[in-house]
N, CA and C of each residue as an Amber inpcrd file, in Angstrom:
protein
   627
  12.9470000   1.0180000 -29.7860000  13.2740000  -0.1670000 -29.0140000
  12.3910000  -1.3230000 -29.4800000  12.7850000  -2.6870000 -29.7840000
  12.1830000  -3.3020000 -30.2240000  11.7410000  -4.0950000 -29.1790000
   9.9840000  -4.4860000 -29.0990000   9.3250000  -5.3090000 -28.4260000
   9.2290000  -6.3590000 -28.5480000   9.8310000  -7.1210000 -27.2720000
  10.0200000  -8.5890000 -26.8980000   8.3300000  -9.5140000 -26.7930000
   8.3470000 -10.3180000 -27.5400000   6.8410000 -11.4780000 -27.8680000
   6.7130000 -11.3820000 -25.9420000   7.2100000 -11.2050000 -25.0200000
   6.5370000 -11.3230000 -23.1770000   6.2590000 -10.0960000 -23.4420000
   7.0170000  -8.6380000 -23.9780000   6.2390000  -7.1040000 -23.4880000
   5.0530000  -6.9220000 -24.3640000   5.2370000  -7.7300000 -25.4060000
   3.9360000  -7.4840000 -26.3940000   2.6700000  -8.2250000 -26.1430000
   3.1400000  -9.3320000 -25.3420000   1.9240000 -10.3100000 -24.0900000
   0.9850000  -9.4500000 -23.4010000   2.0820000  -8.6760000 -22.3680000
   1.5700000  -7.9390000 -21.4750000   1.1170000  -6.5570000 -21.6310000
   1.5430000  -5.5560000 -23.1950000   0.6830000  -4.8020000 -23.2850000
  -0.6930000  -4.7440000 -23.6520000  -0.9830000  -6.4790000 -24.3830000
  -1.8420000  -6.9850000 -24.8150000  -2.9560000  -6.7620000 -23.7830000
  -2.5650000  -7.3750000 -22.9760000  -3.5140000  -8.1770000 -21.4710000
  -3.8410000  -6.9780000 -20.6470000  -2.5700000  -5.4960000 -20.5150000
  -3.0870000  -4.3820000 -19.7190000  -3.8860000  -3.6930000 -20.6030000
  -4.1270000  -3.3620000 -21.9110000  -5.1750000  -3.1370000 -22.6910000
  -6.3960000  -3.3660000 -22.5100000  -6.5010000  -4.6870000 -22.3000000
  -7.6440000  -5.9650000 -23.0290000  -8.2730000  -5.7980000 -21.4230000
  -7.4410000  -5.2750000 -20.0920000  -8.0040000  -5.7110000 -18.8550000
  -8.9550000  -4.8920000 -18.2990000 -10.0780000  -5.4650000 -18.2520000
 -11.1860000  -4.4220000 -17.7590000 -11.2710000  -3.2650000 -17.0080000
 -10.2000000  -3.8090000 -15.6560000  -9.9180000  -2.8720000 -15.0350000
  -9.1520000  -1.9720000 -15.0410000  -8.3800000  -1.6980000 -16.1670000
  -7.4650000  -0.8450000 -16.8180000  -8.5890000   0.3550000 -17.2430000
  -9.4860000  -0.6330000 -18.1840000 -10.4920000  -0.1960000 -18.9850000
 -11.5020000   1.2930000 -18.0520000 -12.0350000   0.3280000 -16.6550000
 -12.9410000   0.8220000 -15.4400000 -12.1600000   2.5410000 -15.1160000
 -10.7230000   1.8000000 -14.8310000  -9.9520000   3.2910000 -14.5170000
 -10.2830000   4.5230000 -15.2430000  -9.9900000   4.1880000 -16.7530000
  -9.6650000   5.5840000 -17.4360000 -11.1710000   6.0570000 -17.6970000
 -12.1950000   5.2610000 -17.1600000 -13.6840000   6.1110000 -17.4600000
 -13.8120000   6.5870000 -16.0850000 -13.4050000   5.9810000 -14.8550000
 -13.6800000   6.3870000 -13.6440000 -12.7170000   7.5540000 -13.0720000
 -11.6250000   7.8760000 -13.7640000 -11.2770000   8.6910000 -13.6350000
  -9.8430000   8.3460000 -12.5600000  -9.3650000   7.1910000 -12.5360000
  -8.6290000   6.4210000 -11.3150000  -7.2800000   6.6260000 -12.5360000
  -6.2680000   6.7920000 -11.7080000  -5.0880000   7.0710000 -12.3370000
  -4.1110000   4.9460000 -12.6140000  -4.7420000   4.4180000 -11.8960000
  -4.1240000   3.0250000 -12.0020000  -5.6760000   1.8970000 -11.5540000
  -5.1650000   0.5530000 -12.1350000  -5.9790000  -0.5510000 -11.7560000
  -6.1680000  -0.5700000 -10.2980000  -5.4070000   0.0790000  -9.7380000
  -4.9470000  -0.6880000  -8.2690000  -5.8260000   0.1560000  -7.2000000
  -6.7280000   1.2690000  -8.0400000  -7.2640000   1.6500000  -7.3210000
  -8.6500000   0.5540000  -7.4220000  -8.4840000  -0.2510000  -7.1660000
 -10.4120000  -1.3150000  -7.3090000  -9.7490000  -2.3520000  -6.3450000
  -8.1850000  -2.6990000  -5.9040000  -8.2870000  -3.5870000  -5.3230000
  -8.6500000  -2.5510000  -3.8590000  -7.7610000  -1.5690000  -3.7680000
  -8.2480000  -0.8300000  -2.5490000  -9.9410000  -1.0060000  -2.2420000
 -10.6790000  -0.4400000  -3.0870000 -12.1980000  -0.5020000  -3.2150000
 -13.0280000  -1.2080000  -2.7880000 -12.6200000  -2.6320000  -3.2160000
 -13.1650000  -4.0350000  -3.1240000 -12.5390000  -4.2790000  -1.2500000
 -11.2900000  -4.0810000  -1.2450000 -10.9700000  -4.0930000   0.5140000
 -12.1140000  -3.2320000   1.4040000 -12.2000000  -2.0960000   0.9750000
 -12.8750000  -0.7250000   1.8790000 -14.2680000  -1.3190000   1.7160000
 -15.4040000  -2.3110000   1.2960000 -16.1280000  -2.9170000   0.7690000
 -16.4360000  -3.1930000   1.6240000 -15.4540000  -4.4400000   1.8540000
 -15.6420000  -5.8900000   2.7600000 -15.5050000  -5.2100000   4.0550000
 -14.2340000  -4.6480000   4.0110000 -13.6190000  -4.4630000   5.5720000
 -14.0430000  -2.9740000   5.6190000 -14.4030000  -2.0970000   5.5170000
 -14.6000000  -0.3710000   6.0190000 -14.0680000   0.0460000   6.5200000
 -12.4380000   0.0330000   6.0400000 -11.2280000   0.4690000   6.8430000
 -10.9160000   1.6400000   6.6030000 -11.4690000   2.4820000   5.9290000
 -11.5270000   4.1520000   5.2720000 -12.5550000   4.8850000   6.2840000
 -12.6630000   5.8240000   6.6670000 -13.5800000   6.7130000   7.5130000
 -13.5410000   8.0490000   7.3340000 -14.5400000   9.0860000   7.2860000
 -14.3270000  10.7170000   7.2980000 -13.7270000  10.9620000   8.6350000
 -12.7460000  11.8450000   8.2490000 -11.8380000  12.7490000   8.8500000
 -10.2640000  11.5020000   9.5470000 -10.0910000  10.7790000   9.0770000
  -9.1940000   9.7130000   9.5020000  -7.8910000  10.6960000   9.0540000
  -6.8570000  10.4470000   9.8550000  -5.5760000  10.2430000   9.4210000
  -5.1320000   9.1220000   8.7470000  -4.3180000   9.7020000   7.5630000
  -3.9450000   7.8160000   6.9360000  -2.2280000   8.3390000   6.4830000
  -1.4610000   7.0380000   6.1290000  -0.3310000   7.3190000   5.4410000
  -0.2250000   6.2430000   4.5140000   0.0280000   6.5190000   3.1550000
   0.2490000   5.5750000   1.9080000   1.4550000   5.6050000   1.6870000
   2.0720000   4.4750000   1.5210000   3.4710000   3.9550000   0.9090000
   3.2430000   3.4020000  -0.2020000   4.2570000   3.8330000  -0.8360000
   4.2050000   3.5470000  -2.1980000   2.9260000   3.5680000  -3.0320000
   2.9890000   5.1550000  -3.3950000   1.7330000   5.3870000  -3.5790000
   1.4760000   5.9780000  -4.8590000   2.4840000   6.5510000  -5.7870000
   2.4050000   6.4720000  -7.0320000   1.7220000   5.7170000  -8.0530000
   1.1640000   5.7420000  -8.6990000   0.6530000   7.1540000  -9.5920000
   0.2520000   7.6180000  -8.8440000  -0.8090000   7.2310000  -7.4810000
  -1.8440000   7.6600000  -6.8670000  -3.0880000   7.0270000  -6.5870000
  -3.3060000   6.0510000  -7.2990000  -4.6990000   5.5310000  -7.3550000
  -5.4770000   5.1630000  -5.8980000  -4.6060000   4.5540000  -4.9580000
  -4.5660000   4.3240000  -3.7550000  -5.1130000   5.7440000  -2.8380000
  -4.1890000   6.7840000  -3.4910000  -4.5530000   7.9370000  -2.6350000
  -5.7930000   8.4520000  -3.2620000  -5.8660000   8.6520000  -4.6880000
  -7.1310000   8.9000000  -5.2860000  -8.8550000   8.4040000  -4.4740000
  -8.1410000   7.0950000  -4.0480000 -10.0620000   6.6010000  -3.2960000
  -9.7760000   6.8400000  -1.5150000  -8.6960000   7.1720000  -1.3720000
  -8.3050000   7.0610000   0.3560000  -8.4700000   8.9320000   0.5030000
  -8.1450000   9.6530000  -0.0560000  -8.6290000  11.2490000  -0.4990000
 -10.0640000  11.2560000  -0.1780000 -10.7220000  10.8850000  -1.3310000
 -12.3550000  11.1790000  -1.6220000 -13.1670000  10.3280000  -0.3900000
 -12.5730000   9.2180000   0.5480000 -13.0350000   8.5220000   1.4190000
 -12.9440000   9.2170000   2.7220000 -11.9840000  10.0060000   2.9200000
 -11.5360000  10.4490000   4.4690000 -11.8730000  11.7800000   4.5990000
 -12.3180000  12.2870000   3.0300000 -12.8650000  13.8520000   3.1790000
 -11.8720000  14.8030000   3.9100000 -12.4920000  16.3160000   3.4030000
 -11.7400000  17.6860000   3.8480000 -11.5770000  17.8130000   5.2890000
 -11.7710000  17.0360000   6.1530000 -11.7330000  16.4700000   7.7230000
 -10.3850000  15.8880000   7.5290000 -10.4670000  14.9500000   6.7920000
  -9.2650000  13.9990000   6.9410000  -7.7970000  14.2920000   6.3340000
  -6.7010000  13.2980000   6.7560000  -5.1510000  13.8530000   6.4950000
  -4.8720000  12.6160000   5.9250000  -3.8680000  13.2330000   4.6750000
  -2.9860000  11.9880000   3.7040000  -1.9280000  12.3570000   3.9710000
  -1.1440000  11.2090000   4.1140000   0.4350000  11.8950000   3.8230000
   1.0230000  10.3770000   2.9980000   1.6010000  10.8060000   1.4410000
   1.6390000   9.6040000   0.2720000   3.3180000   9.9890000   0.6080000
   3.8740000   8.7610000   0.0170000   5.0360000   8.7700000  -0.3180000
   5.2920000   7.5860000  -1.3100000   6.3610000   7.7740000  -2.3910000
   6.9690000   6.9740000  -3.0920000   7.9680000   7.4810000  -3.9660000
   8.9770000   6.2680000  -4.4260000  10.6150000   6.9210000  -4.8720000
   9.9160000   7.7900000  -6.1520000   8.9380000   7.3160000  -6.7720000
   8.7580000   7.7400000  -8.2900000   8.1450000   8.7470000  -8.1390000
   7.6290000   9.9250000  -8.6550000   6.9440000  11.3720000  -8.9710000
   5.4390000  10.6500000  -8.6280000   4.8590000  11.3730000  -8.2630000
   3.5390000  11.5450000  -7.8080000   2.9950000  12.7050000  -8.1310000
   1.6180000  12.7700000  -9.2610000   1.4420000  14.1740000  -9.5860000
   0.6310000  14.2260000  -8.3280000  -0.0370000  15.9360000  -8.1450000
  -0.2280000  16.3390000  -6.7040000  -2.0490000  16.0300000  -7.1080000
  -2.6890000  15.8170000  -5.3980000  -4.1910000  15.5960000  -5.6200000
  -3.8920000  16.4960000  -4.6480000  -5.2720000  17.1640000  -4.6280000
  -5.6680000  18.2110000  -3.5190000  -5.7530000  17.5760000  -2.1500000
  -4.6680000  18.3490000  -1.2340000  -5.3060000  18.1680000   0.7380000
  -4.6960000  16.4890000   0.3920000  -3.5730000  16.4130000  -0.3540000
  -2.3510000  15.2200000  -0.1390000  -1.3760000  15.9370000   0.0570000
  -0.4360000  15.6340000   1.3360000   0.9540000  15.7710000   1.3620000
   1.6720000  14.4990000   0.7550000   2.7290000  14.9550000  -0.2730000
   3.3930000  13.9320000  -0.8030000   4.7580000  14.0150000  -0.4280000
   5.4730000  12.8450000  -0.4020000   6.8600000  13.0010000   0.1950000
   7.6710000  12.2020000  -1.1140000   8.4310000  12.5290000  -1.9110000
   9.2410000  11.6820000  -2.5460000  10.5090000  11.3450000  -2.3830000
  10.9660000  10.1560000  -2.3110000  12.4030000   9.7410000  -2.0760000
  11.9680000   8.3230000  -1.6370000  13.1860000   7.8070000  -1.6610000
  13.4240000   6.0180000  -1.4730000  12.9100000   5.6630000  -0.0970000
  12.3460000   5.3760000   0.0190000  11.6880000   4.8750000   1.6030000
  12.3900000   4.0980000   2.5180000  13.3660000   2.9250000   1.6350000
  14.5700000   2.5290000   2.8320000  15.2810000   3.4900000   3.2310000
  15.6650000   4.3110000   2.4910000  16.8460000   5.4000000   3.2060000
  15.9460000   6.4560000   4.2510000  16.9000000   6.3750000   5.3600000
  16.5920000   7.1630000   6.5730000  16.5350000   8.3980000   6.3750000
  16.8240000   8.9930000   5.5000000  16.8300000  10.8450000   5.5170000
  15.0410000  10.7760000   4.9900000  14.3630000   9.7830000   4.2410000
  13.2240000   9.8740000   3.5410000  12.1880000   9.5630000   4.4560000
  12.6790000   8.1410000   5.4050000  12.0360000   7.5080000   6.3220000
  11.2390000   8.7980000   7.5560000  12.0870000   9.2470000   7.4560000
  12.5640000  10.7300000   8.9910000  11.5850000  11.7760000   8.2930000
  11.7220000  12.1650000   6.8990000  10.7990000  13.3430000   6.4340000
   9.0310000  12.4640000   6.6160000   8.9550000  11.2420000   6.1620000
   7.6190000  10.5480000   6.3730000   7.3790000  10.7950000   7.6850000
   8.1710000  10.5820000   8.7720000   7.8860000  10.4430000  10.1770000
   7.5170000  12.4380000  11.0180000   8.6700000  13.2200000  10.4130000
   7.9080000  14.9650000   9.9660000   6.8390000  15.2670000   9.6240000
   6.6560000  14.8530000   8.6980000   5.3440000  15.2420000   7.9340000
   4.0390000  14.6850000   8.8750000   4.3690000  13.3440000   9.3130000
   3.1440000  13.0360000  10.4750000   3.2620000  13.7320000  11.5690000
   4.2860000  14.2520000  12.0330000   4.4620000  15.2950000  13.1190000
   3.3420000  14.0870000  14.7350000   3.0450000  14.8740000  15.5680000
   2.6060000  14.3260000  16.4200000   1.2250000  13.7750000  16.3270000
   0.4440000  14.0160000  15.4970000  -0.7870000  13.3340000  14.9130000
  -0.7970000  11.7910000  15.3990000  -1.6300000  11.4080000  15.6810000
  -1.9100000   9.7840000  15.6120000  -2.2750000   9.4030000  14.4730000
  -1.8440000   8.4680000  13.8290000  -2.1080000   8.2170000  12.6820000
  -3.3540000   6.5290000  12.6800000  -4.2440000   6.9200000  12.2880000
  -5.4270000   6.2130000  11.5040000  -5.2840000   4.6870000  11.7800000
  -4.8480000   4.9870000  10.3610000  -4.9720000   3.6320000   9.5480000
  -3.3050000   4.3670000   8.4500000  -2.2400000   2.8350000   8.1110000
  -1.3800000   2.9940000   7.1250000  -1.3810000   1.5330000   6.2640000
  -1.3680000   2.2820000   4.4360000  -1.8880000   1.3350000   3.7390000
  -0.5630000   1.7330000   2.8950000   0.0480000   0.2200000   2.1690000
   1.2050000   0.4250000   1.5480000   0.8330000  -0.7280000   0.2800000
   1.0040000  -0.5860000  -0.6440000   1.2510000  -1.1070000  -1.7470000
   2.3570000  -1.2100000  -2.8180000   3.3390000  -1.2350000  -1.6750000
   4.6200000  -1.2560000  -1.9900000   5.3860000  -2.5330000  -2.3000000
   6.3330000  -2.5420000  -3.7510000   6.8280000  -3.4460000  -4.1280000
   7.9790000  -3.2400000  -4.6650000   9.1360000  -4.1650000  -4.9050000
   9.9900000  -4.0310000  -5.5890000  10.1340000  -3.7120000  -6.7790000
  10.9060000  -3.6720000  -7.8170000  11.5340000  -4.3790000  -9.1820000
  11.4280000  -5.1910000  -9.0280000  10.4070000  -6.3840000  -9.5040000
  10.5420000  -7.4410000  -9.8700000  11.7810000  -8.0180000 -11.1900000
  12.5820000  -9.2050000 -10.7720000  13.4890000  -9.4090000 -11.7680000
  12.6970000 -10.7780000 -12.5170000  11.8610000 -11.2620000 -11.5440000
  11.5070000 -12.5800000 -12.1840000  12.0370000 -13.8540000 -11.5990000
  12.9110000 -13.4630000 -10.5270000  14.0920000 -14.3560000 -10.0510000
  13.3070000 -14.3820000  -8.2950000  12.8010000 -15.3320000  -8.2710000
  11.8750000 -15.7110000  -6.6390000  12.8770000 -15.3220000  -5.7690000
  14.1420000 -15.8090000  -5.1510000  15.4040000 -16.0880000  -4.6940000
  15.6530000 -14.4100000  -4.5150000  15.5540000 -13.6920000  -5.6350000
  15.9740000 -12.2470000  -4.9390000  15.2710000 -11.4940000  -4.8190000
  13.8530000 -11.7170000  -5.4890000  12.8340000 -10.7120000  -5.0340000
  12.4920000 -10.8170000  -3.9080000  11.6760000 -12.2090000  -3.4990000
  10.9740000 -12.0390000  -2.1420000  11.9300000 -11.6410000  -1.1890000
  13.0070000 -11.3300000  -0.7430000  13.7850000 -11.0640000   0.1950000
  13.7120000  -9.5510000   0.2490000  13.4400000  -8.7940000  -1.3710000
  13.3270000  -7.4860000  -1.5090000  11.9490000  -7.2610000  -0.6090000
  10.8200000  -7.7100000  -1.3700000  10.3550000  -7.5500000  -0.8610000
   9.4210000  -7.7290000   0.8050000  10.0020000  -8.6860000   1.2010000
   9.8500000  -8.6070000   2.9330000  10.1960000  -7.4460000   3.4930000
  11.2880000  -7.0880000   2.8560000  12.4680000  -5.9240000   3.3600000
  11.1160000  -4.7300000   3.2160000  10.8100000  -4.3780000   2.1910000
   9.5060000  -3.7020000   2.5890000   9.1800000  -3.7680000   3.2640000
   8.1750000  -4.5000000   3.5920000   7.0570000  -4.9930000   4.5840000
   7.5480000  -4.8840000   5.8250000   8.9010000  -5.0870000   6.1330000
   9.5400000  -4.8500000   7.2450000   9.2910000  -3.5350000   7.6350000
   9.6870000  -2.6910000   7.0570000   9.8820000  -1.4010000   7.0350000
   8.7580000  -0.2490000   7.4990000   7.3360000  -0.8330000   6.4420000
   6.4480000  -0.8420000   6.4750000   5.7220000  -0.8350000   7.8690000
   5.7640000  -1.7240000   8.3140000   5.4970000  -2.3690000   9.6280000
   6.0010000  -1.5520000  10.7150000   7.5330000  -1.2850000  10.7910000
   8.0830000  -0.5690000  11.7050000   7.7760000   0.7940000  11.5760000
   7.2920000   1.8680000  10.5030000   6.7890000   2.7790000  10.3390000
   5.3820000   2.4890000  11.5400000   4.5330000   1.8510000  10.9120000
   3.7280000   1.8100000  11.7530000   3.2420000   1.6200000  13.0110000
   4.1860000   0.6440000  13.3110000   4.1580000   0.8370000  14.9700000
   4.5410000   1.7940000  15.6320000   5.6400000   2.4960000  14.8620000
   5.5440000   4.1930000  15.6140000   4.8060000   5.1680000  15.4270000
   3.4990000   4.9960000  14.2220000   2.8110000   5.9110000  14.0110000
   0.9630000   6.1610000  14.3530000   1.1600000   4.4940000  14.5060000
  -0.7160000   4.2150000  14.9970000  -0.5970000   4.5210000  16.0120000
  -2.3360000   5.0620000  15.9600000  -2.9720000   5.4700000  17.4250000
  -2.8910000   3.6910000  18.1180000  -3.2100000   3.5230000  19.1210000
  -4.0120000   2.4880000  19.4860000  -5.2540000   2.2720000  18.8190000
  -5.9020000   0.8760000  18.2300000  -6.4910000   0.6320000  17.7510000
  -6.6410000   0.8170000  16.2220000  -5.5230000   1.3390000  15.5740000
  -5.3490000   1.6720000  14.3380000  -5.5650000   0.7220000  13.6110000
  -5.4780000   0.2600000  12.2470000  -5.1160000  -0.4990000  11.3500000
  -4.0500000  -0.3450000  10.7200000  -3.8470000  -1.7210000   9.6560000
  -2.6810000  -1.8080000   9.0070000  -2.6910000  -2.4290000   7.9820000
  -2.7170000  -2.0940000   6.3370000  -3.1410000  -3.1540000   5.1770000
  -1.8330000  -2.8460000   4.0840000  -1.2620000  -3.9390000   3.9120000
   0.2090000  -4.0630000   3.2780000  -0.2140000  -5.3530000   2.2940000
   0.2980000  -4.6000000   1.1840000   0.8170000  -5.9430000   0.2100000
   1.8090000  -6.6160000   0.7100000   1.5570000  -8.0590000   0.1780000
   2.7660000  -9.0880000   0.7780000   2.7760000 -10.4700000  -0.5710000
   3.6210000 -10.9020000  -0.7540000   3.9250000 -12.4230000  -1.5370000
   3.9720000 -13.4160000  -0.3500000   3.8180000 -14.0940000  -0.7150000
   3.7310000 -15.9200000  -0.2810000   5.0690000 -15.9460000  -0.6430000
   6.1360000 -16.6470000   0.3390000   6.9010000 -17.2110000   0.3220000
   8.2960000 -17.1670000   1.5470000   9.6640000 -17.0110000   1.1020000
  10.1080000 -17.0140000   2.6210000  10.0520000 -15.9200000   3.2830000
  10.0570000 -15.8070000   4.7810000   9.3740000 -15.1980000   5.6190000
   7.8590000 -14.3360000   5.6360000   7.0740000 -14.9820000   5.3590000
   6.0820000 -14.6950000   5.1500000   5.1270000 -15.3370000   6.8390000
   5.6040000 -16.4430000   6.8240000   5.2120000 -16.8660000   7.8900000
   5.6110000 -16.4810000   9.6770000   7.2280000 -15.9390000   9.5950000
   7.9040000 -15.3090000  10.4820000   6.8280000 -13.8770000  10.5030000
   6.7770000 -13.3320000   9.3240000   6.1610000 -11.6060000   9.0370000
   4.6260000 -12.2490000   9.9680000   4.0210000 -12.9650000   8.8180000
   2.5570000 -12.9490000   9.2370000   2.7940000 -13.0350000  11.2510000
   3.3510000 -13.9960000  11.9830000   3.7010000 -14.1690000  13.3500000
   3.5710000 -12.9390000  13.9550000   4.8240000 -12.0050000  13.4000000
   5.2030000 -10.7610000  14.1740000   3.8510000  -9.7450000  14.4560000
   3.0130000  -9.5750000  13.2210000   1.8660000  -8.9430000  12.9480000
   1.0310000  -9.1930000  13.6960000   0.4120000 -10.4720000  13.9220000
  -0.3210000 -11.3690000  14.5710000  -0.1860000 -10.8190000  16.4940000
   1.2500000 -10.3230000  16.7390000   1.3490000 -10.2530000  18.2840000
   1.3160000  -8.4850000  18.4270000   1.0020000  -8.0630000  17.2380000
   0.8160000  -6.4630000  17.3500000  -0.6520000  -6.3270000  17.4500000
  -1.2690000  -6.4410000  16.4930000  -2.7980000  -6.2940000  16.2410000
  -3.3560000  -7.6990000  17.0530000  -4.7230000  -7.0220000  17.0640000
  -5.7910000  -7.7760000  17.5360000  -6.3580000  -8.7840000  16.3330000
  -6.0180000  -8.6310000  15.6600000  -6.8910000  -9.4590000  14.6080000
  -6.1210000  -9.4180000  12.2770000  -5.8050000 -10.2790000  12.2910000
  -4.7190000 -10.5370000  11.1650000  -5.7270000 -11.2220000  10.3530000
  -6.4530000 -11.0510000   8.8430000  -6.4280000 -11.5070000   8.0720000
  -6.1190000 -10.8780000   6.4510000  -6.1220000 -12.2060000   6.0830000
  -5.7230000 -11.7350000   4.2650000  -6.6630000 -11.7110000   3.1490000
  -5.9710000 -10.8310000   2.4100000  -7.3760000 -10.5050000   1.2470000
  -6.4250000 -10.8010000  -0.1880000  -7.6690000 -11.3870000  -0.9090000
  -7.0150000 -11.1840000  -2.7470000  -8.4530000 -10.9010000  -2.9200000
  -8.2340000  -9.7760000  -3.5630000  -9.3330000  -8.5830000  -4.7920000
  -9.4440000  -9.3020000  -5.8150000 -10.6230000  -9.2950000  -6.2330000
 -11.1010000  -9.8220000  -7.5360000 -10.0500000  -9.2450000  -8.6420000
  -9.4880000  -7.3600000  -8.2620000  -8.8180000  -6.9910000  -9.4560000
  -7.5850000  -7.4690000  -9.3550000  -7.2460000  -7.7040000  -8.1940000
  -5.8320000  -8.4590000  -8.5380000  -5.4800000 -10.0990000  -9.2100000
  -4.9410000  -9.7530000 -10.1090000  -4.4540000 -10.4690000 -11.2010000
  -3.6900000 -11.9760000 -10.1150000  -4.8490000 -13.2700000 -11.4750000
  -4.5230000 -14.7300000 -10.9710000  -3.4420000 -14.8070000 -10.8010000
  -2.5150000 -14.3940000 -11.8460000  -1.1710000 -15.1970000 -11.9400000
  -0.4680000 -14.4390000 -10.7030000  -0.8070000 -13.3630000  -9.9420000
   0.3940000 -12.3880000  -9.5000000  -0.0610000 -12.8710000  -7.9990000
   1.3430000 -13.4770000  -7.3770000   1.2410000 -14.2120000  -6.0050000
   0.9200000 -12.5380000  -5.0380000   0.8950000 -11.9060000  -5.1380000
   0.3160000 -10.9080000  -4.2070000  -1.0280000 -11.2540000  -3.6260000
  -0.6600000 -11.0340000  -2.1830000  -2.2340000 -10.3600000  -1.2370000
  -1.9070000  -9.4940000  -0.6740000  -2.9500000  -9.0140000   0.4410000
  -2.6710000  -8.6540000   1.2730000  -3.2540000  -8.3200000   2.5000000
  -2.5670000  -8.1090000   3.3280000  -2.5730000  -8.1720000   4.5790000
  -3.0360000  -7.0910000   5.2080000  -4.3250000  -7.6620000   6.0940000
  -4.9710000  -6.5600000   6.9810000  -4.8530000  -7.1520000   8.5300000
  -4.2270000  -5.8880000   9.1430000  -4.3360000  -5.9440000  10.7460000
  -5.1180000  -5.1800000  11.6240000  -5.5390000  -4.7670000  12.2430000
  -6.7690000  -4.3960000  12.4210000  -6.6230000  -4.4410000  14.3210000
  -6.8480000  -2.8710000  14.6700000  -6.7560000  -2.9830000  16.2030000
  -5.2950000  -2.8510000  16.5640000  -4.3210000  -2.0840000  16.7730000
  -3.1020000  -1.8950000  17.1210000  -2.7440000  -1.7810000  18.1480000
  -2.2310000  -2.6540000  18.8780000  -2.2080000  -2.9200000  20.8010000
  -1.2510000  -1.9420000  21.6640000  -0.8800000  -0.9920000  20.6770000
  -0.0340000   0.2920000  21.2620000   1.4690000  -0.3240000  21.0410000
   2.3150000   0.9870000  21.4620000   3.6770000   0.7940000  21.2720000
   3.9450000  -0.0170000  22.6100000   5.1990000  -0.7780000  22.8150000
   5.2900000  -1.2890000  24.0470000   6.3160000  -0.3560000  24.7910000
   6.1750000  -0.2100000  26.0320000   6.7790000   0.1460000  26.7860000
   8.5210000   0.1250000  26.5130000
């Protein structure tokens, strides 16, 4: 297959990127495990023996530092459409996360547990096209969100990737009247150009009546 002067950009730059670099000596299966890192840092939203649930969690990197953080006390349960090789004392769930037969096995697998803290780093296919992604991706975040309000204890947390743009401000609102306390983070490892943050909620005011 011949490489396009943009894929030959960007294998350039995931090469050349330190934190690509950090991974494969640290033993982290993706970059994306340092933005988690740099969050658990600031905010200490990881704890021994926590319940947690990861969306979109392939390769793993996410679960890789949320594993070694919550210790043989603590419960993972990962899901994402793509293969996930297995880490020890992770339950993994694979299948499409909008579809309800997948949604329902995520919601099984937590069984009656209160769940923690749920951290998603979930994104579309990007096409490049603003107009149809961000709509994809809200639709996440939607989803995301509604998982969680049926699955936090009271007082739980909640940290989701999100883009800037439409409904972002409707999303940020809705969040805002669940949790006690809404702010946003960009990680040093996450990349200038890439409109991603994300979003921490913090304190979960229970399901409503």
């Amino acid at each position: 297959m011949v490489r396009t002067k943009s894929s030959q950009r960007w294998l350039k730059e995931h090469f050349d990127d330190p934190y690509v670099k950090m991974a494969q000596k640290d033993g982290y299966r993706s970059r994306a495990s340092y933005k988690l890192l740099e969050i658990q840092e600031k905010d200490r939203i990881l704890r021994p023996g926590m319940t947690v649930v990861d969306l979109g969690s392939a390769p793993g990197g996410w679960s890789q530092v949320t594993s070694r953080l919550i210790g043989g006390r603590g419960r993972l349960i990962a899901s994402d459409i793509l293969l996930m090789d297995s880490i020890p004392d992770v339950t993994f769930i694979q299948g499409d996360f909008t579809e309800d037969a997948v949604f329902g096995q995520i919601l099984a697998a937590i069984g009656e547990h209160p769940v923690d803290l749920v951290i998603s780093d979930m994104a579309p296919n990007m096409s490049g096209v603003r107009s149809a992604d961000q709509p994809r991706a809200m639709y996440l975040c939607e989803l995301a969100l509604d998982l969680a309000t049926r699955v936090l204890a009271p007082g739980g947390d909640f940290l989701i990737k999100i883009f800037q743009g439409e409904g972002f401000d409707q999303y940020h609102k809705q969040v805002r009247q669940l949790f006690d306390k809404v702010q946003m983070r960009k990680p040093l490892s996450s990349r200038d150009r890439s409109r991603e943050q994300y979003m921490l909620a913090r304190g979960f005011r229970g399901q409503a009546d």
